[in-house]
MARNU-886228 format. One record per residue (C-alpha): x, y, z. Coordinates in nm, 2 decimals, padded with zeros to 4 digits. Layout:
[[X, Y, Z]],
...
***
This chain:
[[-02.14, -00.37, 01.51]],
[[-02.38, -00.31, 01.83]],
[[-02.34, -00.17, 02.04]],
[[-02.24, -00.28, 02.39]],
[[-02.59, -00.24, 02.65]],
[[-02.56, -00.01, 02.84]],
[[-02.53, 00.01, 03.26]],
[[-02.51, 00.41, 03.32]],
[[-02.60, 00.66, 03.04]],
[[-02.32, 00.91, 03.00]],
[[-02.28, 01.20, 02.79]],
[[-02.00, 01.36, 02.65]],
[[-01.86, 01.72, 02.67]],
[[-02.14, 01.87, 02.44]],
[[-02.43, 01.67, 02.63]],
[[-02.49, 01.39, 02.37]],
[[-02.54, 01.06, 02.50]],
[[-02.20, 00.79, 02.47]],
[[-02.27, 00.48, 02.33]],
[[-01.99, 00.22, 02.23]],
[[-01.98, 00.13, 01.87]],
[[-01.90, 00.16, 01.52]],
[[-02.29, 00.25, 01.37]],
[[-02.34, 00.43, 01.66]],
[[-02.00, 00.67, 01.65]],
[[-02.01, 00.62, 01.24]],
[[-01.96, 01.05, 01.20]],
[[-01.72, 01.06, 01.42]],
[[-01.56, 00.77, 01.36]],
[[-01.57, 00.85, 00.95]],
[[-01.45, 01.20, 01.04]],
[[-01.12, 01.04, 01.18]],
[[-01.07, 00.79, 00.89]],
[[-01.04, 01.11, 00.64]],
[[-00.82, 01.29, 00.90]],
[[-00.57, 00.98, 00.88]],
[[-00.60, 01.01, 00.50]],
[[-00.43, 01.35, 00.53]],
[[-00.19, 01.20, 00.79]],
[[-00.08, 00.92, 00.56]],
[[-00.10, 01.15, 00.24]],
[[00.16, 01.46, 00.44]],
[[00.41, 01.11, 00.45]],
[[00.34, 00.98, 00.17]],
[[00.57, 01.31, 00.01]],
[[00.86, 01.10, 00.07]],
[[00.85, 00.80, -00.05]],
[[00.95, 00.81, -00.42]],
[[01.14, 01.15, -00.45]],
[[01.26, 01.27, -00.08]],
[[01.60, 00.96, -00.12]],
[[01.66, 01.11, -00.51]],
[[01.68, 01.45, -00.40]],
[[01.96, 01.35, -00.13]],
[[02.19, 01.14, -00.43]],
[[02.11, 01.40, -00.72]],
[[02.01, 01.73, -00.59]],
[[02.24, 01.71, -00.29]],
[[02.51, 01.53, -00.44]],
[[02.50, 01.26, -00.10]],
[[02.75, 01.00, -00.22]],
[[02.70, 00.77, 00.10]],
[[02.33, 00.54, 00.14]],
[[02.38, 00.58, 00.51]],
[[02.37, 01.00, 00.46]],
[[02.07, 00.96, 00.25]],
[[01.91, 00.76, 00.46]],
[[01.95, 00.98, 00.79]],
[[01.65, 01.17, 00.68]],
[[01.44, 00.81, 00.74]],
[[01.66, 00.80, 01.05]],
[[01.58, 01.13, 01.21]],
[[01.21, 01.06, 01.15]],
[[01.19, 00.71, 01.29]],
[[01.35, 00.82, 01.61]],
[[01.13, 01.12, 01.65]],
[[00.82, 00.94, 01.57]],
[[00.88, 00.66, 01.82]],
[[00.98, 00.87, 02.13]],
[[00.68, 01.05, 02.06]],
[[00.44, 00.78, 01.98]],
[[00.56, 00.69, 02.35]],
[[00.52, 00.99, 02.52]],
[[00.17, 01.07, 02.36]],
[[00.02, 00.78, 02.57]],
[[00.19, 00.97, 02.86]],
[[00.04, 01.32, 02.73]],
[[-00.31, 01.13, 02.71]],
[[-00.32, 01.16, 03.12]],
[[-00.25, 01.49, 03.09]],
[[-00.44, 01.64, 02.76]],
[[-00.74, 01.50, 02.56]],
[[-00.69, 01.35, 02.25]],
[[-00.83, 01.59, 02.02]],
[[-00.54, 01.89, 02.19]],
[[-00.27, 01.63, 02.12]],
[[-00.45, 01.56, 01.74]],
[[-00.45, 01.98, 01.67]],
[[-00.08, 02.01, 01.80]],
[[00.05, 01.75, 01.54]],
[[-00.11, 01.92, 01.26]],
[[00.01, 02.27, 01.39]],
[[00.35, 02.10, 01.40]],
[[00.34, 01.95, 01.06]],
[[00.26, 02.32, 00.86]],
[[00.63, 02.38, 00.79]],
[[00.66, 02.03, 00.67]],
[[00.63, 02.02, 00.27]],
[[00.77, 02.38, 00.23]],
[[01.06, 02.31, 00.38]],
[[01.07, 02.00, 00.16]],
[[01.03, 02.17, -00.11]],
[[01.27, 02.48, -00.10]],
[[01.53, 02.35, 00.11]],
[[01.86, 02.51, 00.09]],
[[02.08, 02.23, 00.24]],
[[02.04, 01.87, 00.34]],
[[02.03, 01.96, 00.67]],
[[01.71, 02.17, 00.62]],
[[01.54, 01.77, 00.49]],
[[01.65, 01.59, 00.77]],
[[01.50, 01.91, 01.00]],
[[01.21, 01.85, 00.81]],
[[01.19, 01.49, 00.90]],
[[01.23, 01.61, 01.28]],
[[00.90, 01.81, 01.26]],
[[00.74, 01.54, 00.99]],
[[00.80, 01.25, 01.30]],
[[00.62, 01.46, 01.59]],
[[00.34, 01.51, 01.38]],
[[00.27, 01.17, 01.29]],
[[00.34, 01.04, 01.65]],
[[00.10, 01.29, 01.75]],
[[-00.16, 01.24, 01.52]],
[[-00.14, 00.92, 01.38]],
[[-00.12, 00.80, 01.77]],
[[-00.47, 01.01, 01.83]],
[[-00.67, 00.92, 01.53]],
[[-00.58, 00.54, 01.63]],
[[-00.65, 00.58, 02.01]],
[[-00.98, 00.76, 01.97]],
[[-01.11, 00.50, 01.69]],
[[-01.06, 00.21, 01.98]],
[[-01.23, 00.42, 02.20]],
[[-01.56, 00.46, 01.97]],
[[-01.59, 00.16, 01.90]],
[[-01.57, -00.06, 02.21]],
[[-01.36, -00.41, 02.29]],
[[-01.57, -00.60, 02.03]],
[[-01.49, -00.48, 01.68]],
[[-01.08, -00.35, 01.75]],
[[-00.96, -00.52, 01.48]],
[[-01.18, -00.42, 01.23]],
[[-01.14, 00.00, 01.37]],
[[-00.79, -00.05, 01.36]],
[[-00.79, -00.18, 00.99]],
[[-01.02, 00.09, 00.88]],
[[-00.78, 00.34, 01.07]],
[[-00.45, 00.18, 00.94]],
[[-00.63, 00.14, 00.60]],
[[-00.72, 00.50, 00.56]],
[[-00.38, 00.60, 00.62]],
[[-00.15, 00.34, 00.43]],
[[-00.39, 00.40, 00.08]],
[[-00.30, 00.79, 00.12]],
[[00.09, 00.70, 00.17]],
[[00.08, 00.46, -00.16]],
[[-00.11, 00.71, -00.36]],
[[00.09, 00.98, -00.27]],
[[00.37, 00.84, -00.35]],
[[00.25, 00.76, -00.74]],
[[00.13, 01.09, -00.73]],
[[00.50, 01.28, -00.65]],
[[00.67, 01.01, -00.87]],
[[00.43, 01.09, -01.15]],
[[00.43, 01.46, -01.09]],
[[00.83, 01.45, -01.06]],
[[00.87, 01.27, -01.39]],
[[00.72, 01.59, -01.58]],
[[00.81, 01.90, -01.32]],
[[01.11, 01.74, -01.17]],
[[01.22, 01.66, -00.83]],
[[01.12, 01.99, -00.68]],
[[00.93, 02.18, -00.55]],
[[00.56, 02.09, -00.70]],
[[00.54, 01.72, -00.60]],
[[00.59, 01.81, -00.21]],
[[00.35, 02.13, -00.25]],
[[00.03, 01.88, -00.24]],
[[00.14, 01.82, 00.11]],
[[-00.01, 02.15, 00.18]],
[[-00.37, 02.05, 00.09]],
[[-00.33, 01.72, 00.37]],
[[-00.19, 01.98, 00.62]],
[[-00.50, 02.25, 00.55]],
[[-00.78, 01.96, 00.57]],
[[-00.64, 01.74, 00.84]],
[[-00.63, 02.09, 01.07]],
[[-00.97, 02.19, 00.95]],
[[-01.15, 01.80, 01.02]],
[[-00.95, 01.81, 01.32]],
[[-01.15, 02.10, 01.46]],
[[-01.45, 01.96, 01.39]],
[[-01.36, 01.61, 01.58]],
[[-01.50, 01.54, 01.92]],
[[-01.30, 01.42, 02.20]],
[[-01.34, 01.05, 02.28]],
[[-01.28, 01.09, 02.67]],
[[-01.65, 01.03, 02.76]],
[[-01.64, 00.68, 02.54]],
[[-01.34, 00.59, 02.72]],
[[-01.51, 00.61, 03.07]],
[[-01.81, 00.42, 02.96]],
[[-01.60, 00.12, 02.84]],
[[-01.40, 00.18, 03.16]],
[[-01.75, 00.12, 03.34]],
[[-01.91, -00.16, 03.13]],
[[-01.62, -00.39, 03.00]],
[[-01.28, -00.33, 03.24]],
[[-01.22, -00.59, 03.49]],
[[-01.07, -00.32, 03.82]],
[[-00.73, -00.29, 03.78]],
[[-00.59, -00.54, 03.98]],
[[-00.45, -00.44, 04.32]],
[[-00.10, -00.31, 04.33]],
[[-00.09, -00.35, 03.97]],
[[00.13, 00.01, 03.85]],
[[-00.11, 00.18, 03.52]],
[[00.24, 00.46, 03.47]],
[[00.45, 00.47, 03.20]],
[[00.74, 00.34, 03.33]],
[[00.56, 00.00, 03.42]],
[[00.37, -00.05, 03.10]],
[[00.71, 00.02, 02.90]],
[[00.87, -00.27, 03.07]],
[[00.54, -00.50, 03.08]],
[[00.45, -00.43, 02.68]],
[[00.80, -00.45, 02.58]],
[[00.94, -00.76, 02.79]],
[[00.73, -00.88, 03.07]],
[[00.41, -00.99, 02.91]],
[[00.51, -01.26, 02.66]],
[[00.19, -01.11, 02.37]],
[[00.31, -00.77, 02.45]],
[[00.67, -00.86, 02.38]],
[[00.62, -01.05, 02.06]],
[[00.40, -00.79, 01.96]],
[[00.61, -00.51, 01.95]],
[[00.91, -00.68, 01.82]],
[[00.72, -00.75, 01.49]],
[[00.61, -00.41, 01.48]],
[[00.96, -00.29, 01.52]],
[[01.09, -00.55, 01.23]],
[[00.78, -00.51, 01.00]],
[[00.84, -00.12, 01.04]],
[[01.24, -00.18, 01.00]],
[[01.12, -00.33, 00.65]],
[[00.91, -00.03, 00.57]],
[[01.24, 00.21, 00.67]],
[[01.46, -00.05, 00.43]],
[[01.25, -00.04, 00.16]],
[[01.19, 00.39, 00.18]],
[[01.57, 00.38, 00.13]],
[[01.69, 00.11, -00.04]],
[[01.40, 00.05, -00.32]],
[[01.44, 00.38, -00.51]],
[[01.75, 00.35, -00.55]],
[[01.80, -00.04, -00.65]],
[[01.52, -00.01, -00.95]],
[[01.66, 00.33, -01.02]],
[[02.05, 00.15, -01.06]],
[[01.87, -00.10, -01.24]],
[[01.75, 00.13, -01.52]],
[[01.39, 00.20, -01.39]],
[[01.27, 00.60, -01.44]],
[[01.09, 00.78, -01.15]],
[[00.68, 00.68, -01.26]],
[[00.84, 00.34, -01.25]],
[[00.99, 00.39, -00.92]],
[[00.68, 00.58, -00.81]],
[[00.45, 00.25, -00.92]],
[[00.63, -00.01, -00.69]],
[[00.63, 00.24, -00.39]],
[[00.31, 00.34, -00.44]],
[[00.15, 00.00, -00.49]],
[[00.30, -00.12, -00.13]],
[[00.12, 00.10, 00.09]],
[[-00.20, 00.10, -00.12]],
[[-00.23, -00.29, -00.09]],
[[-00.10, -00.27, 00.30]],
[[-00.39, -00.02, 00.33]],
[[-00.66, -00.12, 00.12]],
[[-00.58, -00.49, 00.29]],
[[-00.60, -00.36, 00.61]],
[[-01.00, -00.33, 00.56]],
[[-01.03, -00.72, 00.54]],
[[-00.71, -00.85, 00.69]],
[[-00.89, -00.64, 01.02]],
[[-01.21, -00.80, 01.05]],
[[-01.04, -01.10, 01.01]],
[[-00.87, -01.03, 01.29]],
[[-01.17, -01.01, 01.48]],
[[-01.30, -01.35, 01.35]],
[[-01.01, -01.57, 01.31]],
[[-00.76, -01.46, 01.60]],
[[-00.44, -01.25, 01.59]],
[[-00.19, -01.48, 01.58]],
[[-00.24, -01.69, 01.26]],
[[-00.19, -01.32, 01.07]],
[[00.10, -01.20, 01.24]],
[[00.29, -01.50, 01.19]],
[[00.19, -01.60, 00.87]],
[[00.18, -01.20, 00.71]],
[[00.59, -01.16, 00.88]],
[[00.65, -01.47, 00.65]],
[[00.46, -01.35, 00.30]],
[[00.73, -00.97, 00.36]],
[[01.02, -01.23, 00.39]],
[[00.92, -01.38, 00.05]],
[[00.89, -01.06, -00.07]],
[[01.21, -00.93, 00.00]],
[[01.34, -01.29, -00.13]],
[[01.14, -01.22, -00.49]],
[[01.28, -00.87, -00.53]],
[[01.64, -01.02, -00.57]],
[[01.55, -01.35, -00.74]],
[[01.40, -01.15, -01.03]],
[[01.58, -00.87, -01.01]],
[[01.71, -00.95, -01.39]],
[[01.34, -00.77, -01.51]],
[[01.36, -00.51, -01.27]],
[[01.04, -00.37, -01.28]],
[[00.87, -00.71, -01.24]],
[[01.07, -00.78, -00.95]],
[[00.97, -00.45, -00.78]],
[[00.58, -00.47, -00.88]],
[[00.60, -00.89, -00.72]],
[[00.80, -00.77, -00.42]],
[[00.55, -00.50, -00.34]],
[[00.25, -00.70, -00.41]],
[[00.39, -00.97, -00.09]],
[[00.52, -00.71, 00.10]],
[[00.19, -00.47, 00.04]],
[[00.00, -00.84, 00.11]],
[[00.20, -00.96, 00.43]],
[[00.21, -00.62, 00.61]],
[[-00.19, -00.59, 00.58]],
[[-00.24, -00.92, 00.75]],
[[00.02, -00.80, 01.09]],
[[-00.05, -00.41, 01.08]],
[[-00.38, -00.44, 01.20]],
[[-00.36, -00.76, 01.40]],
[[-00.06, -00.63, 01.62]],
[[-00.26, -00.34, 01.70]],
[[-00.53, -00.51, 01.82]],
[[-00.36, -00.80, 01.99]],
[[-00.19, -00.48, 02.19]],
[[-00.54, -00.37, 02.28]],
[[-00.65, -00.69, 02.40]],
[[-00.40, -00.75, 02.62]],
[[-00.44, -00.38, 02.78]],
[[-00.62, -00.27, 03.07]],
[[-00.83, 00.04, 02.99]],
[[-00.66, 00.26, 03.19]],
[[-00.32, 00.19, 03.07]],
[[-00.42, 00.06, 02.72]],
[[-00.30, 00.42, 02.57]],
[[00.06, 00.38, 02.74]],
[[00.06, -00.03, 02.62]],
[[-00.05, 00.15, 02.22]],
[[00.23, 00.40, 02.26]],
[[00.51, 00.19, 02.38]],
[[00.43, -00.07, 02.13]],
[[00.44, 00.21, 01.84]],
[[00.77, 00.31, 02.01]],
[[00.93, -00.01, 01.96]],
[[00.71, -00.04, 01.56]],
[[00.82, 00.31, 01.46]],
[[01.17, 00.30, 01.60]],
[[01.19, 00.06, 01.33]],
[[01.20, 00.30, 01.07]],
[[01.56, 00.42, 01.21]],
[[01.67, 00.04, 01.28]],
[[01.59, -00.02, 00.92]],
[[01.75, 00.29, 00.78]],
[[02.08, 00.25, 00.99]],
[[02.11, -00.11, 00.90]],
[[02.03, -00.01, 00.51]],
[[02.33, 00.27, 00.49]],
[[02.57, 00.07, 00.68]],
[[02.56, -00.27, 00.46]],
[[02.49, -00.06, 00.13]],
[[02.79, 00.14, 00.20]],
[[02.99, -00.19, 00.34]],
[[02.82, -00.47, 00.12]],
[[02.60, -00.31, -00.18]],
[[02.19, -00.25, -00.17]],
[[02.12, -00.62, -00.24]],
[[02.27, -00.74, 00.13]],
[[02.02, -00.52, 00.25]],
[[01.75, -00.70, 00.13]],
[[01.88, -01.04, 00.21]],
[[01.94, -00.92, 00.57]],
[[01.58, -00.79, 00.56]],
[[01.40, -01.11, 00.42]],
[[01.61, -01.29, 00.73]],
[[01.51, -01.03, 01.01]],
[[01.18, -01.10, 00.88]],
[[01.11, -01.47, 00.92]],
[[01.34, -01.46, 01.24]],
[[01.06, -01.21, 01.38]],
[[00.76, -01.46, 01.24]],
[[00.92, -01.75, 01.43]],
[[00.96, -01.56, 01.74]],
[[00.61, -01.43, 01.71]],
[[00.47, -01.76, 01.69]],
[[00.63, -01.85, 02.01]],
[[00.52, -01.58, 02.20]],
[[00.21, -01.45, 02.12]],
[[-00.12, -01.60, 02.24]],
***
């Protein structure tokens, strides 16, 4: 954790000298962590109750309307987890990191008191720019403490911080909802992540002086004629470099799980007899072991290489979606073994893909390559939820998960052939 020598001695907009590094950026760096607690805990609302409410406070009688709630947020997330790299030219990362949180205030009271469906999935609208904004920013200015040499392990820490609040959130609402019902007191915590992430967030430095010193020290130039815009780094991290492309298609399948399993999980176990702390425990446990794992899984990454966990972590979610229907005769075993593997197998990629995204970036267009490949990751979430409500409504909840464990290894395989 050194940090890199330095050739020129910097400073950044308050006069402090930049250095590159984790234990030399550790405030700053554990500042951001406990924002992206607060970012993960505001989504984290959703994950046992926000489905429910659309069946049995709504009355929704089709998956694919109950879904469209996961749909309207995937799609909002990714185009603005696309344009924030684009934004990043224009605005410094802690703006960008203050206008998500602004965004996200009407978040869990709208969840809580809507008056109509349309009000959730309105909700969902407003929940997706906020995480694209802030979730992007938190992520972005972590890399750029820390320098080329420890990615994996910032990343982990980031994605970490994050996925833990989701999964204890989620046992929080499902435990809260079991004795106040549905709504409106297990959303109402949301206010708390909203009122700390905004007040952290003001105390947060900008990282533009970091990413200029790595700019000077580590970047090869940019090579000649080569285009750093948007529109260029969309087509080179989504087709043209072979990494970049295998990369962000298991993002986008690994995130298309996630969207499947928001839907589809609660209720599958809740069909098969299971009560809401039940249902609360198997979504809660699947972030908190794909964030907790993140910490480890990361500095792997760093130590071992990317590829052998993306490959490897896209085939332990397969076998997790495979276990959730071969024992789905004790449902809540099957649901407590199929989050374990998919909590397990999305810590090993989550971190990995970001970093192998990184690696292959140049500096000065790494924040376009992070965005576009969160596009194509978070546009999962819609992908998944589409899919879900059109084969639950055509084929039943369990086809779901059979064409989820198939996506899933398809994705591993292709990742394998691609990444380097």
């Amino acid at each position: 954790m050194n940090a890199t020598p330095a050739t020129a001695a910097p400073a950044d907009a308050s006069g402090r000298p930049v250095r590159l590094g984790l234990r030399e950026n550790w405030l700053q760096f554990t500042l951001l962590v406990v924002v992206n607690v607060c970012v993960g805990g505001l989504v984290g609302l959703e994950r046992t109750t926000v489905p429910l409410i659309g069946a049995e406070v709504f009355g929704l009688t089709s998956d694919l309307a109950v879904f469209s709630f996961i749909i309207a947020f995937g799609v909002t997330k990714a185009l603005t987890n696309l344009a924030a790299g684009a934004l990043t030219a224009r605005f410094r990362r802690r703006q960008l990191l203050l206008t998500g949180w602004l965004i996200g205030i009407p978040v869990p009271f709208a969840l809580a008191w809507a008056p109509s469906w349309g009000w959730i999935v309105a909700a969902n609208v407003l929940l997706g720019l906020n995480q694209g904004l802030t979730w992007s920013m938190t992520v972005n200015m972590k890399i750029d403490l820390v320098g080329p040499s420890r990615r994996g392990l910032a990343t982990g820490l980031n994605e970490a911080a994050g996925y833990t609040a989701v999964g204890a959130t989620a046992l929080l609402t499902g435990y809260l909802a079991t004795h106040h019902g549905l709504r409106p007191t297990p959303e109402l915590i949301g206010v708390v992540f909203v009122a700390a992430g905004l007040a952290l967030s003001l105390v947060v430095r900008d990282t533009a002086a970091h990413v200029a010193l790595e700019l000077a020290q580590h970047a090869k130039p940019l090579p000649t004629g080569e285009d750093a815009g948007l529109a260029a780094t969309f087509a080179r991290t989504s087709w043209r470099d072979r990494s970049l492309r295998g990369a962000s298609q298991a993002g986008l399948v690994n995130n298309l799980n996630d969207g499947l399993t928001w839907g589809v999980f609660p209720l599958l176990f809740t069909d098969h007899g299971l009560g809401l702390a039940a249902v609360g425990l198997i979504k809660g446990l699947y972030p908190i072991l794909w964030g907790l794992g993140q910490i480890p899984t990361g500095h792997l990454a760093d130590r071992i290489g990317r590829k052998p966990l993306i490959v490897h972590g896209m085939l332990v979610q397969a076998a997790g979606f495979v276990l959730a229907l071969a024992l789905l005769g004790r449902p809540l075993l099957a649901g407590v073994v199929s989050a374990v593997f998919l909590g397990i197998g999305t810590a090993m990629v989550y971190p990995a893909l970001i970093a192998t995204v990184s690696d292959h970036a140049h500096p000065t267009w790494r924040a376009n390559a992070l965005g576009t490949y969160r596009f194509w990751r978070d546009i999962g979430y819609a992908v998944g939820a589409l899919v879900a409500g059109i084969l639950a409504d055509a084929l039943g909840l369990n086809a779901t998960v059979v064409a989820a464990a198939v996506l899933t290894a398809v994705s591993g395989v292709f990742a394998a052939r691609w990444i380097t």
